[in-house]
Backbone as a printed PyTorch tensor [residue, N CA C, xyz], in Angstrom:
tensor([[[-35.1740, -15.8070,  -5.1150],
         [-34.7970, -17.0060,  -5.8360],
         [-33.4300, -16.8470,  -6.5160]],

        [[-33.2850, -15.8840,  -7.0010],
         [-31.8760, -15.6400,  -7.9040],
         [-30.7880, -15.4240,  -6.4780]],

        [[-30.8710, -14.8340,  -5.6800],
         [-29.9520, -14.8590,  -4.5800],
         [-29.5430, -16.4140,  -4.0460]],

        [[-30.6100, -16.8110,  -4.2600],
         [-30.9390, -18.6600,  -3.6450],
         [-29.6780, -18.9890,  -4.7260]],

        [[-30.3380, -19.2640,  -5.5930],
         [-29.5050, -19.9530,  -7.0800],
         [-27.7240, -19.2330,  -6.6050]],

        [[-27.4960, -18.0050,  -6.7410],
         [-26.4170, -17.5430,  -6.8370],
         [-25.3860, -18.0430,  -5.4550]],

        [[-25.9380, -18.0460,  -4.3970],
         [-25.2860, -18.5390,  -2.8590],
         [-25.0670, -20.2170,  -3.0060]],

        [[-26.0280, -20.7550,  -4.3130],
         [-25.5330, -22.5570,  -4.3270],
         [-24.5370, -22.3590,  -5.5860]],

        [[-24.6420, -21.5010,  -6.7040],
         [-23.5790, -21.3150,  -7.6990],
         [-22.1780, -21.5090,  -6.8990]],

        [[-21.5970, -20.0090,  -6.2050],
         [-20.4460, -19.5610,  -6.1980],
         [-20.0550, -20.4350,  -5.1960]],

        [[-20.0530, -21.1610,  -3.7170],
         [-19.4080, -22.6140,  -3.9950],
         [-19.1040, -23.4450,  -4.7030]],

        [[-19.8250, -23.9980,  -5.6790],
         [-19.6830, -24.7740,  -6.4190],
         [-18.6790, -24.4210,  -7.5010]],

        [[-18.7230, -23.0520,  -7.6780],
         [-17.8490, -22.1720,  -8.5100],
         [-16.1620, -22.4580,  -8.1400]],

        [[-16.0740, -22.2240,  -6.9640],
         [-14.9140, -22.2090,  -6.1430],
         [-14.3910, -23.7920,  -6.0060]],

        [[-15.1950, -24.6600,  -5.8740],
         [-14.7930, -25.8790,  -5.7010],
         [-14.7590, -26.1780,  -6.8530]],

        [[-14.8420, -25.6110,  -8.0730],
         [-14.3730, -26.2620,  -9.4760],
         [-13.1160, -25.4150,  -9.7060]],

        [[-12.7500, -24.9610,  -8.8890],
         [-11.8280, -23.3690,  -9.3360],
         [-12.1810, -23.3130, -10.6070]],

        [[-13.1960, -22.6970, -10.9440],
         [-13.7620, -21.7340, -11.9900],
         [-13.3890, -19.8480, -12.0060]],

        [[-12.1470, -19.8370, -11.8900],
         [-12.2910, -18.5010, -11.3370],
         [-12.5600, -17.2810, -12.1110]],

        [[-13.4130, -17.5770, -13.7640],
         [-13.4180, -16.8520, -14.3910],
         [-15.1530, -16.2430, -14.0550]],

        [[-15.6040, -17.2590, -13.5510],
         [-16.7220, -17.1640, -12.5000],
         [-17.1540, -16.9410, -11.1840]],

        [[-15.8920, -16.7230, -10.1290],
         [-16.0200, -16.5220,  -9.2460],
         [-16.8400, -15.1450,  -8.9040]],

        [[-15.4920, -14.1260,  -9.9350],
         [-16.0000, -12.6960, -10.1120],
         [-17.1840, -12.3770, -10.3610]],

        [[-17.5790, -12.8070, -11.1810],
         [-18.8480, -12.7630, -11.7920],
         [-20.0390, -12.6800, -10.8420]],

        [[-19.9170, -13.7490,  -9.9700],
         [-20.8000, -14.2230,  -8.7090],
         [-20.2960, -13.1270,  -7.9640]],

        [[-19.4530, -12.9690,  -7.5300],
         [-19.1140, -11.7320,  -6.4130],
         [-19.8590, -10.4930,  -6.6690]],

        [[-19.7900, -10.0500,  -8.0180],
         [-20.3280,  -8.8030,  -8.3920],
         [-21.7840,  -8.9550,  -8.8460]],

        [[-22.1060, -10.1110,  -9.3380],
         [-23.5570, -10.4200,  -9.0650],
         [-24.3150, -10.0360,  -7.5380]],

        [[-23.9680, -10.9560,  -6.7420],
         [-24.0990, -10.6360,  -5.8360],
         [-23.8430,  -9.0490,  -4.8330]],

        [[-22.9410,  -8.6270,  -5.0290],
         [-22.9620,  -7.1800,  -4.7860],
         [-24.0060,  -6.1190,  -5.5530]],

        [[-24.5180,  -6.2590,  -6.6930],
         [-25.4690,  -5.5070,  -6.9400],
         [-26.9860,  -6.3020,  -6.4950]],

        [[-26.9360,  -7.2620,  -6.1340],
         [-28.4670,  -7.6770,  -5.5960],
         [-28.4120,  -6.9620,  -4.1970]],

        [[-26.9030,  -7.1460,  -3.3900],
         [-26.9330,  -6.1520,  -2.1300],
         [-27.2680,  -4.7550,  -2.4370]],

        [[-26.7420,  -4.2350,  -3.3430],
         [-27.0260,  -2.2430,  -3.3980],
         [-28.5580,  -2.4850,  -3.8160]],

        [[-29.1400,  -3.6190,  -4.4570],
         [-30.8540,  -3.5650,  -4.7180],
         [-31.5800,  -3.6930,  -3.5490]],

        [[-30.9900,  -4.5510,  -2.5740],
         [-32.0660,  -4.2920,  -1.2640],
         [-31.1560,  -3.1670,  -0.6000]],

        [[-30.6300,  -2.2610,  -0.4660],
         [-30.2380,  -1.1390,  -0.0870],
         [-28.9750,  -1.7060,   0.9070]],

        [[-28.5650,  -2.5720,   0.6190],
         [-27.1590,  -3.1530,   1.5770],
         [-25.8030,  -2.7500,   0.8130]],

        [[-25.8010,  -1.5440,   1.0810],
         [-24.5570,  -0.5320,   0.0060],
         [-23.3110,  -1.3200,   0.5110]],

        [[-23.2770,  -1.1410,   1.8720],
         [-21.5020,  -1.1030,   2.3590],
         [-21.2920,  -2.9360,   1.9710]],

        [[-22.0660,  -4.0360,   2.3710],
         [-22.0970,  -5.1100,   2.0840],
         [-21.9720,  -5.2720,   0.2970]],

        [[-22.4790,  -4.2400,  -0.2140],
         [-22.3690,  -4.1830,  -2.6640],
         [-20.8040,  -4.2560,  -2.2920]],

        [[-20.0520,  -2.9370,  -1.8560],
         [-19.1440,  -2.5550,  -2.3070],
         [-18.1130,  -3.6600,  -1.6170]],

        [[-18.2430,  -4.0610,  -0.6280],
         [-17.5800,  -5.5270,   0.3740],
         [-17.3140,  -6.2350,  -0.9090]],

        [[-18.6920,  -6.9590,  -1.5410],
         [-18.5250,  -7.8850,  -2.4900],
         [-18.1780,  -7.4400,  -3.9090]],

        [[-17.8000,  -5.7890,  -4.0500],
         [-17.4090,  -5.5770,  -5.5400],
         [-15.6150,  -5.4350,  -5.5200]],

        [[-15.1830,  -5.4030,  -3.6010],
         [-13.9290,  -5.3690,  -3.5640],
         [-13.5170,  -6.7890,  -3.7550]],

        [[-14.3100,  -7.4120,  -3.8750],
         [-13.7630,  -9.0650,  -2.8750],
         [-13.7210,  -9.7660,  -4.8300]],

        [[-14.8800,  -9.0820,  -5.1510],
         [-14.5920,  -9.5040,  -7.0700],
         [-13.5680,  -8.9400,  -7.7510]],

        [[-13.5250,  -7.7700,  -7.3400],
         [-11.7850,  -6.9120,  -8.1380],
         [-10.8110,  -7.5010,  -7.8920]],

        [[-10.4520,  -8.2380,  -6.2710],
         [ -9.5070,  -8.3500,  -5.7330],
         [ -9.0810,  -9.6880,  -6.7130]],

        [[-10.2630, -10.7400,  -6.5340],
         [-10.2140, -12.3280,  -6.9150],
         [ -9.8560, -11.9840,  -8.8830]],

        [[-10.5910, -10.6760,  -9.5850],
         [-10.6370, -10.8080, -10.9280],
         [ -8.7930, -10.6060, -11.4560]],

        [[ -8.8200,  -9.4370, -10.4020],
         [ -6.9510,  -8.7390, -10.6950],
         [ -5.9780, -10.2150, -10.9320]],

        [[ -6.2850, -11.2680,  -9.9120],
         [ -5.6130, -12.4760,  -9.1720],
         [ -5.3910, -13.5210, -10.4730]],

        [[ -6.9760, -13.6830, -10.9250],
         [ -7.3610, -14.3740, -12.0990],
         [ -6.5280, -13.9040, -13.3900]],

        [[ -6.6420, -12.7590, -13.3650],
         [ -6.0040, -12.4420, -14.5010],
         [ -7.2060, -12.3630, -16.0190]],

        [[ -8.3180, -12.8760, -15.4430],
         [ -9.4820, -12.5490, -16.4070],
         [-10.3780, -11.2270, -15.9710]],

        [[-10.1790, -10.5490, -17.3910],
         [-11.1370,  -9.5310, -17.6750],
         [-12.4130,  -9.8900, -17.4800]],

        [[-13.3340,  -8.5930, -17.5590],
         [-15.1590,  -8.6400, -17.4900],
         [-15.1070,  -7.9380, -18.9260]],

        [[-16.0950,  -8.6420, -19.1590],
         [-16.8660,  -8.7100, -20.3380],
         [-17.2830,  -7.1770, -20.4320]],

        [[-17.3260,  -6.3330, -21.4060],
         [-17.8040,  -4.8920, -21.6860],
         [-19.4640,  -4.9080, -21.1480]],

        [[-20.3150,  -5.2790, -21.1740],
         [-21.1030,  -5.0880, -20.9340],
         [-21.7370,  -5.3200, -19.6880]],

        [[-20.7190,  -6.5550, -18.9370],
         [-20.7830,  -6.8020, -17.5670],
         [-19.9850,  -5.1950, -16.4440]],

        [[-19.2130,  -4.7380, -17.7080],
         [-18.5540,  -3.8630, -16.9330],
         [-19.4390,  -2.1560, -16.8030]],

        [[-20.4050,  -2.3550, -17.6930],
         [-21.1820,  -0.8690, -17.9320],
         [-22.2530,  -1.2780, -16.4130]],

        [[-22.9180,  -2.2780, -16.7840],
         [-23.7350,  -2.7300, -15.6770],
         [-23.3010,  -2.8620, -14.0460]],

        [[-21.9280,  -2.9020, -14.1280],
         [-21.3230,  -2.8250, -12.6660],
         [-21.2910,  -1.4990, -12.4310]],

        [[-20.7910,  -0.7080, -13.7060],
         [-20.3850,   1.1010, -13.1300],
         [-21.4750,   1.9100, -13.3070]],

        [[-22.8740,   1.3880, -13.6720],
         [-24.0080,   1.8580, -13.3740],
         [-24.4190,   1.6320, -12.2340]],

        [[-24.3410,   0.1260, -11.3200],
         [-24.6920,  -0.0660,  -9.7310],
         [-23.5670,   0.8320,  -8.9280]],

        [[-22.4740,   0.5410,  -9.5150],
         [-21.5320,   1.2860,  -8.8240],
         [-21.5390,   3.3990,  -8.1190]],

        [[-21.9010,   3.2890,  -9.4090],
         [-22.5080,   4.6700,  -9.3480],
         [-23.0710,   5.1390,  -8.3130]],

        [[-24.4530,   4.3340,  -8.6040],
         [-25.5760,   4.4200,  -7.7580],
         [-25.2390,   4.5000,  -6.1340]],

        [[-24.6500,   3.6200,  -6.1740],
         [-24.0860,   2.9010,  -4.7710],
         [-23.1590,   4.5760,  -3.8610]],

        [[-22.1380,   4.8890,  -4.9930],
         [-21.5920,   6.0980,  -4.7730],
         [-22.2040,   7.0510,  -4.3290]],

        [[-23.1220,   7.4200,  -4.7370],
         [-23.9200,   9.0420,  -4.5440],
         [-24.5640,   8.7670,  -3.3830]],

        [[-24.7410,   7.2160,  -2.7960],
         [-25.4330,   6.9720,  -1.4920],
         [-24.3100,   6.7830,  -0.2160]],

        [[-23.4900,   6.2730,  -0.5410],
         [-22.4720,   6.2460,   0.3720],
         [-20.8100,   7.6020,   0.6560]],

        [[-20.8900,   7.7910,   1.7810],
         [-19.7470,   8.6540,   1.7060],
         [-18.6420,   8.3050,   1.3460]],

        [[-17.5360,   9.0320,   0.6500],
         [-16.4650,   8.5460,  -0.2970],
         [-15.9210,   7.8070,   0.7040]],

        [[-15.3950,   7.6900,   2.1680],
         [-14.9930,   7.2900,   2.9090],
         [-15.0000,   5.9830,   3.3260]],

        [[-16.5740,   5.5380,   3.3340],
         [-17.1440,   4.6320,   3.8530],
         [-17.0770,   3.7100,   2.3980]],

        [[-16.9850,   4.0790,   1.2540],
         [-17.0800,   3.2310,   0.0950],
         [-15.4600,   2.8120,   0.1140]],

        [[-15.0420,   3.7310,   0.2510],
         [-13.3070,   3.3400,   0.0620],
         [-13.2280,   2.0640,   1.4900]],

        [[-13.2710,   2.4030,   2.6880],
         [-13.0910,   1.1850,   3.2570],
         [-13.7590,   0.0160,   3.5130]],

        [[-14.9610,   0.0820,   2.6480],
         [-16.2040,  -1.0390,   2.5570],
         [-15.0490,  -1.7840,   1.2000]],

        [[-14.8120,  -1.0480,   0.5780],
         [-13.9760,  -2.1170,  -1.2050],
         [-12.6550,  -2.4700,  -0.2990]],

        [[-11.8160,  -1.8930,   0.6640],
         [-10.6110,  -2.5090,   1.0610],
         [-10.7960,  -3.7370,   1.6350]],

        [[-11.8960,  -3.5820,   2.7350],
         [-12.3350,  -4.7060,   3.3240],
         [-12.6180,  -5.5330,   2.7340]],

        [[-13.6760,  -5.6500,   1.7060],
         [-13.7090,  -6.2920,   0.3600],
         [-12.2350,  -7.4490,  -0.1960]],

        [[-11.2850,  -6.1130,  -0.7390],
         [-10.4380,  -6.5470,  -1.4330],
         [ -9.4290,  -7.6000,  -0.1530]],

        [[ -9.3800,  -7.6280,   1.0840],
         [ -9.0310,  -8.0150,   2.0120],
         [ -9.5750,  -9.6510,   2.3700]],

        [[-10.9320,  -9.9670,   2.3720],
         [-10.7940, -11.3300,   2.3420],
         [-10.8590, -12.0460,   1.2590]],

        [[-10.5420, -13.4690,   1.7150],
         [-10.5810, -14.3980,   1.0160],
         [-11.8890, -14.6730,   0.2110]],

        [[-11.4050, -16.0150,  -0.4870],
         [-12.7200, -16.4730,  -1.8940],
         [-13.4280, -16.5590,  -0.6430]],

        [[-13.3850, -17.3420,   0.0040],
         [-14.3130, -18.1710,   0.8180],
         [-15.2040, -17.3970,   2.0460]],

        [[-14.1610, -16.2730,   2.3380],
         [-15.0330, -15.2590,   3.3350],
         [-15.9740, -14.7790,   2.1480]],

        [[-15.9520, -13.8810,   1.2960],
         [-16.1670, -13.3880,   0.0600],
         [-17.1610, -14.2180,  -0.0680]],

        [[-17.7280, -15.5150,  -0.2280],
         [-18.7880, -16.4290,  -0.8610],
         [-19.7480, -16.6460,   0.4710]],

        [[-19.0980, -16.2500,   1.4360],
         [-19.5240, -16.3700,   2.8020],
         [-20.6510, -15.3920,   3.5230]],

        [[-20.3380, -14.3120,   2.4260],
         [-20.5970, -12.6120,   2.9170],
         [-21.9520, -13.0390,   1.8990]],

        [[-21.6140, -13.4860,   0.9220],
         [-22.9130, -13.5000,  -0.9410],
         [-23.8210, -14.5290,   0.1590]],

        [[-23.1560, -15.3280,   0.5270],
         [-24.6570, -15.8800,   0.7900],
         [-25.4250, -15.7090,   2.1750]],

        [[-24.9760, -15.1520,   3.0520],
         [-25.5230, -14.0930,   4.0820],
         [-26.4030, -13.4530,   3.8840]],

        [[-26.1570, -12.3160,   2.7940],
         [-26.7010, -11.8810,   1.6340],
         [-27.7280, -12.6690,   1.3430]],

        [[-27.8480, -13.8620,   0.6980],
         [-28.4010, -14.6380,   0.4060],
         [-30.1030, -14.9710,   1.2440]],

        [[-29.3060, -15.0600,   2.5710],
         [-29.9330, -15.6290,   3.2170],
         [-31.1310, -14.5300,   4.1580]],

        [[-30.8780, -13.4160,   4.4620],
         [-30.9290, -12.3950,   4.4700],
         [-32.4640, -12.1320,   3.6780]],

        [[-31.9550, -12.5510,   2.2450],
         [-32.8130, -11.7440,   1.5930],
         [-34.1850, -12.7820,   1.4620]],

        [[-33.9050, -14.0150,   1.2620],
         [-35.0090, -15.0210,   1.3850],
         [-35.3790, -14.9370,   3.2650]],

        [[-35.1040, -14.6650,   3.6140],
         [-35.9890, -14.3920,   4.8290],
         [-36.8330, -13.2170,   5.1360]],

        [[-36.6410, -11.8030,   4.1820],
         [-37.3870, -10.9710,   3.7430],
         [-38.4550, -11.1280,   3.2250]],

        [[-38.3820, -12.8590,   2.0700],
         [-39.0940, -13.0960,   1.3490],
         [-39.5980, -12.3290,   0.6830]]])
């Protein structure tokens, strides 16, 4: 359900250019991926939020940021340094819209797991 909610958010996000929210959704979404074990797809969507946050010019909130470098972590010790480094380039490489494209894949993905 929260994947549901989050894949109808971050369009809607984007079509308000809200972009202090875009991030937010990106990296939301990237830790619901490292929760069903979809590491290289977390770090896709934690490049694709760095890339859009740097752009924005808006910071994350301190506590949004402990909670990212705790998934982040996690995500690390499972993936080889290699494969994390070019999972975040790729990431940082597309667009909002690929980027919202990938979250709700994700999305979709995961409600079909049910």
């Amino acid at each position: 359900e929260a994947a549901a909610s989050l894949a109808d958010a971050l369009p809607r996000a984007v079509a308000l250019s809200a972009r202090i929210i875009v991030p937010l959704g990106l990296e939301t979404a990237g830790s619901l991926a490292a929760a069903q074990g979809e590491d290289e797809t977390a770090v896709r969507l934690w490049g694709a939020a760095d890339a859009e946050r740097t752009a924005s010019g808006f910071a994350n909130m301190p506590a949004d940021e402990r909670h990212l470098d705790e998934r982040m972590s996690q995500v690390r010790e499972r993936l080889d340094p290699a494969a994390f480094a070019a999972a975040w380039a790729n990431g940082a490489a597309l667009s909002v819209a690929e980027a919202v494209a990938v979250a709700q894949g994700l999305a979709t993905r995961i409600a079909a797991a049910g």
